[in-house]
C-alpha positions as a printed Julia matrix, in Angstrom:
203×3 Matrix{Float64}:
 -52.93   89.01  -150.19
 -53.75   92.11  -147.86
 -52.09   90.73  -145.38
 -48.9    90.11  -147.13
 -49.09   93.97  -148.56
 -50.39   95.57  -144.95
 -46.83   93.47  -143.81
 -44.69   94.8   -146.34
 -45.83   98.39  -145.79
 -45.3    98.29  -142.39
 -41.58   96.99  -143.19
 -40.91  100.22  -145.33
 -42.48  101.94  -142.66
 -40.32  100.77  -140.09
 -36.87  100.96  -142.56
 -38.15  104.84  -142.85
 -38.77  105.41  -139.82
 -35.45  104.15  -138.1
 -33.12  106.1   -141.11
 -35.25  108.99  -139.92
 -34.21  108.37  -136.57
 -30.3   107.96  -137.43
 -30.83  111.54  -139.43
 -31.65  113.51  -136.08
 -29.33  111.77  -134.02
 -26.45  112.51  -136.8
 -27.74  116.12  -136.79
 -27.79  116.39  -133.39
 -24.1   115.56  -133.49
 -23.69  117.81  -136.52
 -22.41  114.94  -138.79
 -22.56  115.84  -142.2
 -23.72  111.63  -143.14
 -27.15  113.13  -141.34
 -27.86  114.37  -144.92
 -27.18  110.1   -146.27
 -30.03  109.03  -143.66
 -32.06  111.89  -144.48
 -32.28  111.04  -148.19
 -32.89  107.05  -147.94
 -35.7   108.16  -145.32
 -37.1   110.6   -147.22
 -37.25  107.97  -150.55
 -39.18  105.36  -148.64
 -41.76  108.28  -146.91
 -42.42  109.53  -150.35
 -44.27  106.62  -150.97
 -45.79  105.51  -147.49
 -47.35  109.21  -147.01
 -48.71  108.93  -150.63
 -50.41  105.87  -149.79
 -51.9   107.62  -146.64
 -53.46  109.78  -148.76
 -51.34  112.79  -147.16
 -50.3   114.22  -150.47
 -48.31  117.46  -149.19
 -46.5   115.08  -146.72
 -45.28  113.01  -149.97
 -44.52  116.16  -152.15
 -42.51  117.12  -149.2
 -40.64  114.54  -149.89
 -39.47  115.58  -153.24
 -38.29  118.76  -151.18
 -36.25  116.58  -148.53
 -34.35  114.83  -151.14
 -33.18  118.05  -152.66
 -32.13  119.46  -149.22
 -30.23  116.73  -147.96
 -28.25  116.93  -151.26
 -28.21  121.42  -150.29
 -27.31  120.73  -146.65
 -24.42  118.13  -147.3
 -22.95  120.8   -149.77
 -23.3   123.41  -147.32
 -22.39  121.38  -144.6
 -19.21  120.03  -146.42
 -18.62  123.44  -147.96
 -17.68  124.84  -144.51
 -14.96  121.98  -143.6
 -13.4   122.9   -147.37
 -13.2   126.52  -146.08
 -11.59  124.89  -142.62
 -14.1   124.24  -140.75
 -17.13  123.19  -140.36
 -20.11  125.12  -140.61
 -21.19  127.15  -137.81
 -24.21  127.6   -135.66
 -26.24  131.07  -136.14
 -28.85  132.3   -134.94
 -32.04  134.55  -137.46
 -32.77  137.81  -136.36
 -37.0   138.93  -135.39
 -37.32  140.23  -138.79
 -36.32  136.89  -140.69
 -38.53  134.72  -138.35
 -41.83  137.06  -139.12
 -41.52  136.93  -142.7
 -40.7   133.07  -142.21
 -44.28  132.98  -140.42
 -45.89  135.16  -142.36
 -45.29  133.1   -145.89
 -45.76  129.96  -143.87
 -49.34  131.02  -143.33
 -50.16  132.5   -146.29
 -48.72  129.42  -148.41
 -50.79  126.9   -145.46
 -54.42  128.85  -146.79
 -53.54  128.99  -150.46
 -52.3   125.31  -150.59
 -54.45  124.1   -147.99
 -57.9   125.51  -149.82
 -56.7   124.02  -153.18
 -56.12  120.98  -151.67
 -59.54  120.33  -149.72
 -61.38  121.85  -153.17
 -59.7   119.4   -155.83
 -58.68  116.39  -154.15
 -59.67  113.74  -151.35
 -56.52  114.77  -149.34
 -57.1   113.92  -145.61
 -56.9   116.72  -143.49
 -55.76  119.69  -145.77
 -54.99  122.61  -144.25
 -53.0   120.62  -141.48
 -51.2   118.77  -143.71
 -50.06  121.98  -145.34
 -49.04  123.51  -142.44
 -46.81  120.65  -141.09
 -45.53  120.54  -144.46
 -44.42  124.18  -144.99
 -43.36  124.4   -141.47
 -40.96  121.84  -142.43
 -39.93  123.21  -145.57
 -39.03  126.36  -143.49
 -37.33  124.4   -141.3
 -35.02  121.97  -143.16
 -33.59  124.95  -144.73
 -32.44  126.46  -141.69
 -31.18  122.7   -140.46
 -28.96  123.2   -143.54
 -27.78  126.65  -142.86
 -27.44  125.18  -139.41
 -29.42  128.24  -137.69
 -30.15  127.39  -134.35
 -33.68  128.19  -134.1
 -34.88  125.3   -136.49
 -35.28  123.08  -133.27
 -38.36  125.54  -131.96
 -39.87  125.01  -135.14
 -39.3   121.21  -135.49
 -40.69  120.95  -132.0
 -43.92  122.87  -133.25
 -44.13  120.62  -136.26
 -44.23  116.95  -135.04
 -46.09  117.76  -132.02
 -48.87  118.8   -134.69
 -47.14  115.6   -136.82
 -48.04  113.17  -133.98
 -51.71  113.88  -134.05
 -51.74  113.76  -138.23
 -50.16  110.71  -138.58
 -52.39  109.0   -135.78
 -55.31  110.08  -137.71
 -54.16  108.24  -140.43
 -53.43  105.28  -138.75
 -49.74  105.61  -139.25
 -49.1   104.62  -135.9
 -45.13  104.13  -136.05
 -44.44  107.12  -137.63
 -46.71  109.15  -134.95
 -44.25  107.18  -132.43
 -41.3   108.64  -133.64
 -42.37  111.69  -133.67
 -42.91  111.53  -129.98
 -39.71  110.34  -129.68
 -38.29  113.71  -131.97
 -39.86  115.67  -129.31
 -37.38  114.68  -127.16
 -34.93  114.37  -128.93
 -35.27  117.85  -130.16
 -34.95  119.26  -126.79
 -31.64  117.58  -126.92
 -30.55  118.56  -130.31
 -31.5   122.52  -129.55
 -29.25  122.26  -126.44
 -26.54  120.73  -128.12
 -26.24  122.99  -130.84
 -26.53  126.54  -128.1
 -23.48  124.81  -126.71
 -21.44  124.51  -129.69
 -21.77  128.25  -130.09
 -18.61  130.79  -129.27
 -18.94  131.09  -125.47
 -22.33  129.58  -125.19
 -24.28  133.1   -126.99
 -26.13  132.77  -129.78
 -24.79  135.21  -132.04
 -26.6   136.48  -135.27
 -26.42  134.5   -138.88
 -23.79  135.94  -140.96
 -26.5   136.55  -143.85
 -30.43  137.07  -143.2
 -31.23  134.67  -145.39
């Protein structure tokens, strides 16, 4: 009987895991059906990080779903206005007070978490988690400096997810590292004459 459930969790892992895979590579291309993978994915990690017992990384989820719905509006919304979308860049002041709620929202949830609940590893759980909440929002307003903070993220991700012996999922983030090296210099060369220029809004 554990057998037959430890095989059937890996399966959803794997499914997961390889829609999450199709999502970068679709971003990397800036294909709007990025946002498609990135909601079946995000469905099927709701419940495998749950069961891990890493309960930010499954409310993040909830969060993932509702920006892949945001970025294929905002993605879409710049073909309807004849094109698509472009790539921006923030300015300093937009990145500090990015880092500066990251970490304040990191102690707050991060404390409540290792007070009331048997979450593993609180605080880094948080901060992978609002990292990435950060950071899908700017993968929707397609500002270029998202892949920095991805590449912060699931280097921190591969060492979480090997604690909690999700093995597969550490391995793909190993292989986002990568690939996010890829998808940064993609993106800078989509840009008007290769210069990042600044976002049309701040936020």
């Amino acid at each position: 009987m554990i057998d037959s459930l430890l095989s059937a969790f890996f399966t959803w892992e794997a499914l997961a895991v390889a829609l999450a895979v199709a999502y970068l590579l679709l971003a990397i291309r800036q294909n709007i059906w990025c946002w498609a993978a990135a909601a079946a994915s995000t469905l099927i990690f709701l419940f495998v990080m749950y069961q891990a017992g890493l309960y930010m990384e499954s409310a993040l989820q909830v969060f993932y779903l509702a920006m892949a719905g945001y970025g294929w509006w905002q993605w879409r919304g710049g073909a309807a206005r004849g094109g698509a979308l472009a790539v921006t860049t923030w300015p300093l002041r937009n990145h500090l007070v990015a880092l500066a709620v990251i970490a304040l929202l990191v102690v707050s949830s991060g404390g409540l978490l290792q007070q009331f609940t048997q979450a593993a590893l609180p605080f880094w759980d948080s901060l992978t988690t609002w990292g990435a909440v950060v950071a899908t929002y700017m993968v929707a307003r397609k500002i270029l400096e998202n892949w920095i903070y991805w590449f912060v993220i699931d280097a921190i991700s591969v060492g979480l997810y090997t604690a909690r012996g999700l093995n597969l999922t550490a391995l793909l983030f190993v292989a986002y590292l990568v690939m996010i090296v890829i998808g940064y210099r993609s993106w800078r060369a989509s840009m008007p004459n290769n210069n990042t220029g600044r976002a049309e809004y701040d936020t």
